[in-house]
C-alpha positions in Angstrom: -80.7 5.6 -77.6 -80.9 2.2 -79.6 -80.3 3.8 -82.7 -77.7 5.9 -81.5 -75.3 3.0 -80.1 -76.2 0.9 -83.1 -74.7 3.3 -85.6 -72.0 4.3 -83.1 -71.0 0.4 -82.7 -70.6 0.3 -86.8 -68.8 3.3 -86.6 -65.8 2.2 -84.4 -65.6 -1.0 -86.8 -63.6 1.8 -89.3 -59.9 2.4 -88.8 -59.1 5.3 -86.6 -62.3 5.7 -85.2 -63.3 5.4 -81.9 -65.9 6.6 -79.0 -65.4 10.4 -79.1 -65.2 10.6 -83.1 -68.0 7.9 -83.8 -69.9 10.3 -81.4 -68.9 13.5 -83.5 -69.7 11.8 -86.7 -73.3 10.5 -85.9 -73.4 13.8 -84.5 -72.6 15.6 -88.0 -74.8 13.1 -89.8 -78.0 14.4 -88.2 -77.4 18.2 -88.3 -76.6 17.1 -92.2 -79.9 15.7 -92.6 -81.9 12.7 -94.5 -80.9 14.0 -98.2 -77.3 13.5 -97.1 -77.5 10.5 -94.8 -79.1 9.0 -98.2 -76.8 9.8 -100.3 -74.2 8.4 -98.1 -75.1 5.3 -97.5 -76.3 4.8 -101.7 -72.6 5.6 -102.1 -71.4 3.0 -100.0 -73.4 0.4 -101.2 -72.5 1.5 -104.9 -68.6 1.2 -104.1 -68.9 -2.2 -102.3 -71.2 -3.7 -104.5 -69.5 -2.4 -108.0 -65.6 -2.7 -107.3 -63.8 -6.0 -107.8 -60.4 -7.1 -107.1 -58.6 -7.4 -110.4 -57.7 -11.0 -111.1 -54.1 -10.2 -112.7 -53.0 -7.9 -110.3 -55.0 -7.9 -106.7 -55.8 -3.9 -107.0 -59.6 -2.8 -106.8 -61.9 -1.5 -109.6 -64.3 -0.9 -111.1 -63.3 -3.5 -113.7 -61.2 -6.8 -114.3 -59.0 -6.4 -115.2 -58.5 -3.2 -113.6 -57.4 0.2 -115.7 -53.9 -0.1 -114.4 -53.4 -3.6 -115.7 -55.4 -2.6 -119.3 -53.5 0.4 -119.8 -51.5 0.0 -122.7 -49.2 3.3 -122.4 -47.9 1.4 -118.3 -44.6 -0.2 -118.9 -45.0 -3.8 -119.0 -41.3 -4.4 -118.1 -41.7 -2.8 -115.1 -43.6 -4.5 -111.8 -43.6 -3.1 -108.4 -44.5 -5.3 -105.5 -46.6 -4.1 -102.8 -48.4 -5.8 -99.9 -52.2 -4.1 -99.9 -54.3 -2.3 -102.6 -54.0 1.1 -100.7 -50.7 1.0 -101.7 -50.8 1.2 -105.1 -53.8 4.2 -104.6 -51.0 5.9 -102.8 -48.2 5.6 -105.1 -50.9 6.3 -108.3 -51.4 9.3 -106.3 -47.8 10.6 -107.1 -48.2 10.4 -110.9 -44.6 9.1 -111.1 -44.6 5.3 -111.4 -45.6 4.1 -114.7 -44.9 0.3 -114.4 -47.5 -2.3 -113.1 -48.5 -3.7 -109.8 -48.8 -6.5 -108.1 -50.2 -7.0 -104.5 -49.3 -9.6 -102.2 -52.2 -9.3 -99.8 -50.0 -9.1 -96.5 -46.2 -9.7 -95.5 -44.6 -12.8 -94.5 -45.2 -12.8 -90.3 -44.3 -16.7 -89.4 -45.9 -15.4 -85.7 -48.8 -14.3 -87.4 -49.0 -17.9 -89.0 -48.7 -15.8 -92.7 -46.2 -18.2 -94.5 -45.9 -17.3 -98.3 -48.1 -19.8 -99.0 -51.1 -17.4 -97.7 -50.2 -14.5 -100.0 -50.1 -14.1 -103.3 -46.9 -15.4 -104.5 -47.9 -18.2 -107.3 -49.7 -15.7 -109.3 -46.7 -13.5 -108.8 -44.5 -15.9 -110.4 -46.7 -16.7 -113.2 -46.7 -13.0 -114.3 -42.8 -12.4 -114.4 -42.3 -15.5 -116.1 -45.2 -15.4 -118.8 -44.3 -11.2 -119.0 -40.7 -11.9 -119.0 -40.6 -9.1 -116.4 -37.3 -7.1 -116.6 -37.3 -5.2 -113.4 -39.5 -5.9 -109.7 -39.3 -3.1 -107.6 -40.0 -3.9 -103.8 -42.4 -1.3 -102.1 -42.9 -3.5 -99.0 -43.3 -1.5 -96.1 -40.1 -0.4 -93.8 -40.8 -2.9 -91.3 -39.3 -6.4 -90.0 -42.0 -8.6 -91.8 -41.5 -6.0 -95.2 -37.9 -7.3 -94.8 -38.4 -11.1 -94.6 -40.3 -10.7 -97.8 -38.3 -8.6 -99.3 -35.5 -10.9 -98.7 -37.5 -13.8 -100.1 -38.6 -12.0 -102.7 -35.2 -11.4 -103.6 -34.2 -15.0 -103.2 -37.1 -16.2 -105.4 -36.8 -13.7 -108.3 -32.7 -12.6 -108.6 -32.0 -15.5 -111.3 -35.1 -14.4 -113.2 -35.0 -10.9 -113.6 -32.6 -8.2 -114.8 -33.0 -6.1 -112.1 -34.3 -6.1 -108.8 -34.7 -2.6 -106.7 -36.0 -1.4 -103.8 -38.0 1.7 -103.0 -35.4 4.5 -101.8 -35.3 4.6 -97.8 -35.9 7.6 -96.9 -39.2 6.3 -95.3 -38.8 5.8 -91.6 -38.5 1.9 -90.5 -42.2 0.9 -89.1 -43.8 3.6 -90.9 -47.1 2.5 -92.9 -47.2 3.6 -96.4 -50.1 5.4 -95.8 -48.8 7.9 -93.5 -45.9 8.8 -95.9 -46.0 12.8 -97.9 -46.5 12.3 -101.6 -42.7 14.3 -102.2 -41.4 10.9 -100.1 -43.2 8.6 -102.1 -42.2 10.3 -105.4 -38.7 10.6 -104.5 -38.8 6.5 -103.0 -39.7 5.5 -106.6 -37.2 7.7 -108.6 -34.4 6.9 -106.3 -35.5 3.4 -105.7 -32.0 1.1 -105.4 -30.9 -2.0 -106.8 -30.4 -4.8 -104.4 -27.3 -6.9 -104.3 
């Protein structure tokens, strides 16, 4: 069937999904039925053509600047650093962290050809030096390339900040953010460590 391999073909585009579960899920989609199909699709086409990527922070929304950044009860001294905008879903998901964002858009991987040139370091150091910034906190992930740009992180920001911490490890090196139990996540950011 045309149809069939067409949608399955899109299907497998998503993370995580591949022959057997694009199969179950077009599968599920017509037992569901039109009505449902519909409204499935008008929702993805209402989240991808109404969300933006906020222009102070790199997170998605609705608006732009997004709610985190006009939130005016978030501590403004108080900037944690994290590579992709799922991240900062995740750790909004724990309720804990009441500081602002900022997302990179990737990790330094010289063998990738990402050089911190690619990500999004200038706007970065515009905000802690127009926000006089009094504490980054790195939530890179546990992983070589989270390293490196921890490390320049580190090297960029340590004469112009008070305080520089890192998310508590008790997240397993080469472990996506993602995968990680709220608890882990909550307890990362209220144990996070200063670096030296």
């Amino acid at each position: 069937m045309e149809l069939f391999e067409r949608l399955k073909k899109n299907l497998k585009e998503l993370p995580g999904i591949g022959d057997k579960s694009s199969e179950r899920l077009i599968f599920f989609l017509i037992m569901k039925g039109k009505v449902f199909s519909r409204e499935l699709s008008d929702s993805i086409v209402d989240l991808v053509e109404n969300t933006k990527v906020c222009s102070i922070c790199g997170f998605i929304d609705e608006n732009d600047p997004c709610k985190i950044c006009n939130d005016e009860t978030r501590d403004k001294n108080v900037l944690m650093i994290v590579e992709k905008a799922r991240d900062v879903f995740i750790f909004e998901k724990t309720k804990k962290y009441k500081g602002l964002y900022h997302v990179l858009g990737g990790v330094i991987s010289p063998l990738d050809g990402i050089t911190p040139e690619k990500l999004n370091f200038n706007k970065l150091l515009e905000r802690v030096e127009k926000n006089h910034i009094g504490e980054i906190i790195l939530a890179l992930p546990p992983s070589t390339e989270g390293e490196t740009t921890s490390m320049y992180i580190l090297k960029l920001f340590k004469d112009k900040v008070q305080k520089i911490s890192t998310v508590a490890r008790g997240i397993p090196f080469g472990t996506d953010f993602e995968y990680i139990d709220d608890f882990t996540l909550q307890c990362s950011i209220e144990r996070r460590q200063k670096i030296e």
